[in-house]
N, C-alpha and C positions, 0 to 999 in steps of 0.2 A: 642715242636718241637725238643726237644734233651733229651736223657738221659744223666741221670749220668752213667759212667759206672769206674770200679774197673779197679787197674793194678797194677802189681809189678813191684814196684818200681827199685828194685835193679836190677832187670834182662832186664826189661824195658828201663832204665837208662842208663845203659852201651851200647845196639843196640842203643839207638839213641844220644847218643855219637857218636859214630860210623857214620851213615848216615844218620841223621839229627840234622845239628850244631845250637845248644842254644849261647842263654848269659845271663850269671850269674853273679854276683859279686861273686868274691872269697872269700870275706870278707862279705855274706851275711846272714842277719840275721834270727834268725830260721823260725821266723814269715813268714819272705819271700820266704824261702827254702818252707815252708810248702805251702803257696798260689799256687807258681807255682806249685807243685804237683797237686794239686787242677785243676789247669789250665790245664795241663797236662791229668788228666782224663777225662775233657770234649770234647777235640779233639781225645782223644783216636781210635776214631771209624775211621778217616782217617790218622791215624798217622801208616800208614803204605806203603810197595815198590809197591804195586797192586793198587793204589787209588789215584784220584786227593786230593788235600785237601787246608791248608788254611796257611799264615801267619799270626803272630799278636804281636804288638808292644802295652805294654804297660807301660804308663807314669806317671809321678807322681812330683811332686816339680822340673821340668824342667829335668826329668832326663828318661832314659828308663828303668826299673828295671828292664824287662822280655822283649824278643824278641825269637820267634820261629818261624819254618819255619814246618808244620805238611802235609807228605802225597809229592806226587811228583809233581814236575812244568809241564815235561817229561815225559809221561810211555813210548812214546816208546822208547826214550833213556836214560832210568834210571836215568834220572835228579831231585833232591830233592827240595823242595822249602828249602829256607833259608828267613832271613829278606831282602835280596839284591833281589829278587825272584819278576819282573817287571807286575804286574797285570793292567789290563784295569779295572777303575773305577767306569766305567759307570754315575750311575746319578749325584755319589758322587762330578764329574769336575766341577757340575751348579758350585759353590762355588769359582770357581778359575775365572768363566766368568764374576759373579756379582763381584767378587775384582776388574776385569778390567774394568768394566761399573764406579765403582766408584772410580777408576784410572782417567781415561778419565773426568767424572766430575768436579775432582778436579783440571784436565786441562784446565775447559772450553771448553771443544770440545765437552760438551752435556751437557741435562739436564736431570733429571728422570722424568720429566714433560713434556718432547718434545713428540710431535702426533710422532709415529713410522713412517708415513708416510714420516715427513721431512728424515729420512735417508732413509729410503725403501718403495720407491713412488709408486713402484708396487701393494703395497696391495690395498683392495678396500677401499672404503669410506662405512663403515658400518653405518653411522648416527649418533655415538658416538663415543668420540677420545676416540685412545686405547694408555698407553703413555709406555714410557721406566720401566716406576715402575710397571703398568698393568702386562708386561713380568715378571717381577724381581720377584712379589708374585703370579705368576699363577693367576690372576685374570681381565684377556684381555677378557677369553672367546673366545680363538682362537682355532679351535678343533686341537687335535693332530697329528702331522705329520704320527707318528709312525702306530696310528690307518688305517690313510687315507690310507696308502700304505699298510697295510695289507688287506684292503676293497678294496682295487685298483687292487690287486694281485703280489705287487710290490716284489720281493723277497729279505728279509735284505740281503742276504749272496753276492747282486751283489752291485756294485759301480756306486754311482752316482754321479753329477756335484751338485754342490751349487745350480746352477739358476734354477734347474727341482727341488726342494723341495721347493724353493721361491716361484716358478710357481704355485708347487699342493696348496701350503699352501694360495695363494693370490685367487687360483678360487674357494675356498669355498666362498657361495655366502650369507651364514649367520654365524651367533656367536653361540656356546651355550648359549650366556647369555649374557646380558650388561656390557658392560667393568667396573668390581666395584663391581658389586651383587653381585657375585661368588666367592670363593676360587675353582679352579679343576685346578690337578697339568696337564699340560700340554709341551711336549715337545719343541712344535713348539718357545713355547716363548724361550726356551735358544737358541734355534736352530737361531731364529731371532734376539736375544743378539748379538750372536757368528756373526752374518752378520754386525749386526752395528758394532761390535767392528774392525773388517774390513775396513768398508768402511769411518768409521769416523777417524781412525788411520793411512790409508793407506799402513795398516799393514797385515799381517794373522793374526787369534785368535793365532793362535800356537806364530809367531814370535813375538806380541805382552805380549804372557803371559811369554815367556821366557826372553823377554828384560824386563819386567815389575816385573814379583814375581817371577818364577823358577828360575834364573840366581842370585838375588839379596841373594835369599835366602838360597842358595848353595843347592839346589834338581836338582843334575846331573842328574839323574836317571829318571826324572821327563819332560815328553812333552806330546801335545795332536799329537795325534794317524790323522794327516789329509794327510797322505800317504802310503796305506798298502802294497807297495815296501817297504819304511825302514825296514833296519836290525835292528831288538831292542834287544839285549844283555840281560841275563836271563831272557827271557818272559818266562811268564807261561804260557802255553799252557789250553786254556777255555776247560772244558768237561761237557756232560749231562750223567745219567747213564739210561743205556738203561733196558727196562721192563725184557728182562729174564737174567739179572746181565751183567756185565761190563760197559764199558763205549762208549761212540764216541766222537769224535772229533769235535765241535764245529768250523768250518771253517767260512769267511767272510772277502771279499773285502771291507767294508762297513767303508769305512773312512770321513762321516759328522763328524763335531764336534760342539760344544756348549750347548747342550745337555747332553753329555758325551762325552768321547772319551781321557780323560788322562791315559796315563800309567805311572806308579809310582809304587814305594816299601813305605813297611809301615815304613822304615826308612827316607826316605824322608817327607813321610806323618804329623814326626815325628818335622821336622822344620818348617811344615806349622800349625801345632799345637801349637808348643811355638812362633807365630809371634801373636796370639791372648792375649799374656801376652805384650811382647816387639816388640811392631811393627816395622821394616825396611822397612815398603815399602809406597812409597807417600809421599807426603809432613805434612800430618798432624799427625800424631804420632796416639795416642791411640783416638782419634776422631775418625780416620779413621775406627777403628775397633768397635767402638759404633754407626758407620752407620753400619757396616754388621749385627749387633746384633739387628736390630731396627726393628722391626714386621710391616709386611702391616695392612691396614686398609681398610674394605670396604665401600661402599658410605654411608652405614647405621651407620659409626662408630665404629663398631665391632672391635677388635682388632686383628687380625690372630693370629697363632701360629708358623707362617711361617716368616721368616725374609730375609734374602737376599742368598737364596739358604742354609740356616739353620733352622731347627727345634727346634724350644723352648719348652721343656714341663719340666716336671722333671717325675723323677724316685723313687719310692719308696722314694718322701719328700724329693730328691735333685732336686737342677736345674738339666736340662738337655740339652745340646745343640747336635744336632745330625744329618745328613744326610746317606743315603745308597743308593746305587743302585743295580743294575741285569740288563747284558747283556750278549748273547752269553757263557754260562756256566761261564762266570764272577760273583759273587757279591762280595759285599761290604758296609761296613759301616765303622762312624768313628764317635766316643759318647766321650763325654768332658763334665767333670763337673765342671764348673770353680770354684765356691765355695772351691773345694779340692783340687786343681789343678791335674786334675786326670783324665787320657783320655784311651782311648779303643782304638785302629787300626784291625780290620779284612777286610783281603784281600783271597780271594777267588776265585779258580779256578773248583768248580764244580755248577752246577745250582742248584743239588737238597740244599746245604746247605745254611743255615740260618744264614747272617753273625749278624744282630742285635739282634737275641737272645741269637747268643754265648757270644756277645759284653755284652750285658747285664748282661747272665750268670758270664763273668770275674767280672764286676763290684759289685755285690753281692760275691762274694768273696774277694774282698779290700774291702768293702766299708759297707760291713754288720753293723758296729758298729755305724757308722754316721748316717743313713735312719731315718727317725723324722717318719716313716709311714714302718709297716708291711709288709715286701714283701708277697706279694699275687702272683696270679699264674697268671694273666694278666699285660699287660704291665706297667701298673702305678699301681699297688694291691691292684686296689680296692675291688676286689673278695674278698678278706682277711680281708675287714673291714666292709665288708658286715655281716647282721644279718639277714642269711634263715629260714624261716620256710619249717613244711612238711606239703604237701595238699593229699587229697586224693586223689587214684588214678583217683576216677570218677570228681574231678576238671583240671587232669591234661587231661581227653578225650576228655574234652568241647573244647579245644586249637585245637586241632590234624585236621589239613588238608592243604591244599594249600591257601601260599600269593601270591597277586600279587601287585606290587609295584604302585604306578597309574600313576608316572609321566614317567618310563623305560618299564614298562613292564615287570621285572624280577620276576621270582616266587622261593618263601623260602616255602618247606616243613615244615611240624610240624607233630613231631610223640614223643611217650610215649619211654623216655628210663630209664629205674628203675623208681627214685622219681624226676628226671628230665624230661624237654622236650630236646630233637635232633632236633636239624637245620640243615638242609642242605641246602646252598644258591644254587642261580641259576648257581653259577661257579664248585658247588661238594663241596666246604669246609661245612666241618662238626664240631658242638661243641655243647656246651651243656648249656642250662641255668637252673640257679635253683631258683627257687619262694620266692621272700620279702614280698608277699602280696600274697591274690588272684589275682590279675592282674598284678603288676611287678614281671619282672624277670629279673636275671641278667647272662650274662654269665659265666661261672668256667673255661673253655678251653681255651679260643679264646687271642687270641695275641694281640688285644687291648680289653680297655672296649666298650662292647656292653649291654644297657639296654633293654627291651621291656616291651612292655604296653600294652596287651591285652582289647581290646574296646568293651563289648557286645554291641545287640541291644538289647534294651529294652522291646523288646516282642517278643525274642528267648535267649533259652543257649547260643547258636550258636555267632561263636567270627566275630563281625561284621570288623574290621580292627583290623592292628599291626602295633604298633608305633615304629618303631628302631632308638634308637641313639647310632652314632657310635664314642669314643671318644668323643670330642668337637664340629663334625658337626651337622647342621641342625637337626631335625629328618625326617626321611622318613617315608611315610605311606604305607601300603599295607592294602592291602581289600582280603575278604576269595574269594574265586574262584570255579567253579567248573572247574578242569582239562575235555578237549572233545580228543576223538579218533577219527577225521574224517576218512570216508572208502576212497579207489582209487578214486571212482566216484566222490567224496565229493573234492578230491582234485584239479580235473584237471582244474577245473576253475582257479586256481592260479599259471601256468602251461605258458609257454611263454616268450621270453624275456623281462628284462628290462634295461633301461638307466640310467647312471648316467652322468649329466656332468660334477657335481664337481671330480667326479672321474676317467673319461673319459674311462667307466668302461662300457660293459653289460653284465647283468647274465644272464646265461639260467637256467629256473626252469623246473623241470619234475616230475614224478610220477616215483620211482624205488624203487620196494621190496614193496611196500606197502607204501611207504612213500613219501612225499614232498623232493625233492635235489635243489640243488642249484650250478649251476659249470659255471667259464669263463675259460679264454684261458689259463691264469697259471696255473690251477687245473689238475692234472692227472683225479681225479674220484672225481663224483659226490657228495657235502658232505650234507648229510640226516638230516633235519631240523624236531624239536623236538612239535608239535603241543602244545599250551598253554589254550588259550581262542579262541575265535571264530575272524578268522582273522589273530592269533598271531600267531610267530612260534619263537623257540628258536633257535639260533645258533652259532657257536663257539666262546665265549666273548659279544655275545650280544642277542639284541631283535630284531624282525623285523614286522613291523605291515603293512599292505593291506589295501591300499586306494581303495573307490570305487566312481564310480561317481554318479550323481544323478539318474540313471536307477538301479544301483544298482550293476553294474560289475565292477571287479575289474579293476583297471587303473593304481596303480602302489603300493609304501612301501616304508616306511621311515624306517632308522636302526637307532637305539642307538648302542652305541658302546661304554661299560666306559668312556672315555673322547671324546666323538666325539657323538654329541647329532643330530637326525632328518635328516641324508644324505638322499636326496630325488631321487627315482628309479622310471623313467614313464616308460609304457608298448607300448613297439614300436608296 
């Protein structure tokens, strides 16, 4: 997701001298002189006055050796990012909401074990308690707010009140899943954090994280974003880059937080990084920060990789501690390796970039010498310790056609590319795997590990499912499919409103251009839904499947939605 790219140095050097201010040690040594060059040509591509771009801080033995500001805060008033240069974090804030969850417990003013209900009585009684830890590891099974309101037609860029997100999140009238079974990251749970921390403090999240960790920890720079009147002093200004070049302006009244919603410099970033060596905050010193580091568990025992708004995994055979997010042409990441004492800060003001693979990329630049494991070209390398064989091409045709997932509905393409098979998933992302076996294969592209296991049936070539694991989850299965082109006539039956009441939503479906639409009242035009299987239709982020009754006509659809599983639409 990034090139390396060339630059000269000395000519280089001197303009951004000039307007865009580094820190170096003076007395730096060459070693490090050379890294940051290194560093220096991986931002290259936004390290210019035309282009949003990124800050980033990085740390090492309690110190910052390298800080840069690459690409501007400002275009339209020539504003440069610097390391002072105020970015909204986005998911990156979970982290600051779970320190005050376990602030507050070591208050006694909660438990991680209290039903959510005792503090926020509004939710429903789903028949399983869903607790304060359920939130903390995304395993409530609460679907996502963000989703609902995009289903709902809610638009991010307006502002809304606390109790209307309570409200949408309490009349979902099922879970994806049993509070426990599950790991799926979910917003609504910080979103619901961020309310307990509230109502149990009798605080704001905001005035509570500042009397609590931002204030103690000297990060002036540093609050959540829960009034988008405030003046906030070198914001970055979020951008997306528009299809035939330039940019737009990422605008939004949209001031919920607990979820996300901090704004911070990666110099700030930079003390809430060294508070995980020497803790200031709370009563119990370094306990305290051996509960953030403590991974959930689900009912089964399993151990997550997910900790308290923290990612545990390692990198190329280091630990790894790590969170990121993306909002409103915001991202963000922030990678620590404690073992070395060695952290990464990218903060980012354009959508299209990649803050965790720059982060990473920096980190293979420190850090090459240490790695017990080959960096490979996926996020943990194992591509690179993989041993591929070549099949022929007439084993690689037997693979080639349409998956479909069984339990979402989503369909993964399979086609011949050179001595590889091409994925395309049901979102457009494309990569490439290449064969350990006749039936496994592994991916070479893709930005985590992804394996697959191709299943015949026993009395066809023909590949009866595909196993996908992705990472450390579950495996999913997909079964082969035949893609159908229903005609107009074929579609009208599916043609009609429908209701939602979790979403207090109705669609109207129609036939236009040849195709099945879908539009309510926020939609300017109609948006044209993609025919799958028989029933199924794809549409933007998700699935949508046609209930029929026992006559046989249609009567309504349930949608999957990445984190929001079976919304139920009847046909008024």
């Amino acid at each position: 997701m990034i090139k390396r790219l060339s630059i000269s140095f000395i000519v280089v050097a001197l303009l951004l001298s000039l307007f865009f201010p580094a820190c170096r040690d003076q007395h730096q040594p060459q070693d490090q002189a050379e890294a940051s060059e290194k560093v220096d040509k991986l931002f290259k591509k936004w390290d210019k006055k035309d282009s949003p771009g990124c800050a980033i801080a990085i740390i090492k033995d309690g110190k910052i050796i390298y800080k840069r500001g690459y690409g501007m805060a400002d275009l339209e008033r020539d504003v440069p990012i610097t390391p002072k240069s105020v970015f909204d974090i986005a998911s990156t804030s979970k982290q600051f909401v779970a320190m005050c969850i376990l602030l507050l417990e070591e208050e006694n003013k909660l438990s991680l074990d209290d039903d959510i209900r005792k503090h926020i009585p509004e939710m429903p009684d789903y028949g399983d308690t869903i607790t304060v830890r359920h939130l903390i590891h995304h395993t409530s099974g609460i679907r996502d707010y963000l989703v609902l309101m995009s289903l709902a037609g809610m638009p991010f860029a307006n502002d809304y009140p606390e109790a209307q997100i309570v409200e949408l999140i309490a009349r979902q009238k099922a879970l994806n899943f049993k509070p426990g079974e599950e790991h799926l990251y979910s917003n609504s749970g910080y979103f619901l954090l961020g309310e307990i921390v509230k109502r149990v403090s009798g605080k704001t999240l905001g005035e509570f994280a500042k009397e609590n960790i931002f204030k103690p920890l000297g990060m002036k720079a540093t609050h959540f974003y829960d009034d988008f009147t405030r003046i906030v002093r070198n914001r970055a200004i979020g951008y997306s880059p528009k299809k035939d070049g330039g940019y737009v302006t990422e605008l939004y009244l949209f001031d919920l937080v607990g979820d996300g919603g901090v704004l911070t410099t990666v110099e700030d970033l930079f003390l809430w990084d060294q508070n995980f060596y020497h803790n200031k905050l709370g009563k119990s010193g370094q306990d305290l920060i051996k509960r953030m580091l403590t991974p959930g568990t689900l009912n089964s025992g399993k151990k997550l990789d997910y900790a308290f708004a923290l990612g545990i995994g390692n990198h190329n055979g280091l630990k790894m501690v790590s969170h990121g997010g993306g909002w409103a042409g915001y991202r963000s990441q922030l990678i620590w390796f404690p073992g070395q004492k060695f952290s990464v800060i990218c903060l980012a003001n354009l959508g299209s970039i990649n803050p965790t693979w720059m982060a990473l990329q920096v980190a293979d630049i420190y850090l090459e010498d240490q790695f017990t494991e080959k960096p490979g070209k996926t996020a943990s390398g194992s591509s690179a310790k993989a041993k591929f064989i070549k099949l022929p091409k007439s084993a690689l045709k037997q693979k080639v056609g349409a998956y479909r997932e069984i339990e979402s509905g989503r369909i993964w393409k399979v086609n011949v590319k050179g001595e590889k098979l091409e994925i395309t998933s049901s979102s457009g992302f494309v990569f490439h795997i290449s064969p350990l076996s006749a039936a496994e294969f592994q991916a070479v592209d893709a930005p985590v590990d992804i394996h697959i296991t191709f299943i015949p049936l026993e009395t066809s070539k023909k590949q009866a499912q595909m196993k996908v694991k992705i990472a450390d989850r579950e495996p999913d299965i997909y079964e082969t499919v035949s893609l159908i082109s229903p005609t107009p006539e074929q579609l009208e039956e599916y043609t009609g409103n429908y209701h939602s009441d979790e979403l207090d939503v109705t669609y109207k479906f129609l036939v236009k251009d040849r195709q099945l639409a879908a539009q309510q009242k926020y939609m300017t035009e109609a948006i044209p839904l993609e025919p799958t299987v028989k029933d199924e239709f794809k549409l933007p982020g998700g699935m949508l499947k046609f209930i029929r009754d026992k006559e046989g006509r249609v009567s309504g659809f349930n949608v999957v939605a990445g984190r929001v599983k079976n919304i139920g639409f009847a046909k008024k």
